[in-house]
Phi, psi and omega in degrees: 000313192272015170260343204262312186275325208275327181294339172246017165270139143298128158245154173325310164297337166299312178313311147341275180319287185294352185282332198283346207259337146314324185296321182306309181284347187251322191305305178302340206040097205233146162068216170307336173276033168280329202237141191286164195249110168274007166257320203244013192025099157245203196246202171252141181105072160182157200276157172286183188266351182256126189301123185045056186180142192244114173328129170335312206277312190291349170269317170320286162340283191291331173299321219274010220189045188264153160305131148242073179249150190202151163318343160267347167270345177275315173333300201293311198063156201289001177269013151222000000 
């Protein structure tokens, strides 16, 4: 019952929790914060201007186009 009620109360820690995983991801430019936002023009690596939540056209904008760069091709490096 109180896993039930937590799902539908927002607690503060959650509220936390999903604000770092935005930061996190935008600090990195990790997914759609990759790419600059054509609605609210931020650059990439910077939050969209609407609080928790990432615009339609700049999550588009990143499907038609993603990176693959990831942490184990920067480790390894390109010579093997």
């Amino acid at each position: 019952m109180i896993a039930l009620l937590s799902a539908l109360i927002p607690s503060p820690a959650a509220d936390a929790a999903h604000d770092a995983a935005h930061e996190t991801a935008a600090r990195f430019r990790q997914g759609a914060y990759s790419v600059t936002c054509p609605t609210c023009h931020v650059p990439a690596g910077m939050l969209c201007l609407a609080r928790r939540s990432i615009h339609a056209a700049r999550r588009d904008l990143y499907r038609q186009n993603p990176k693959s760069d990831g942490l184990v091709p920067l480790l390894v490096g390109r010579g093997r």
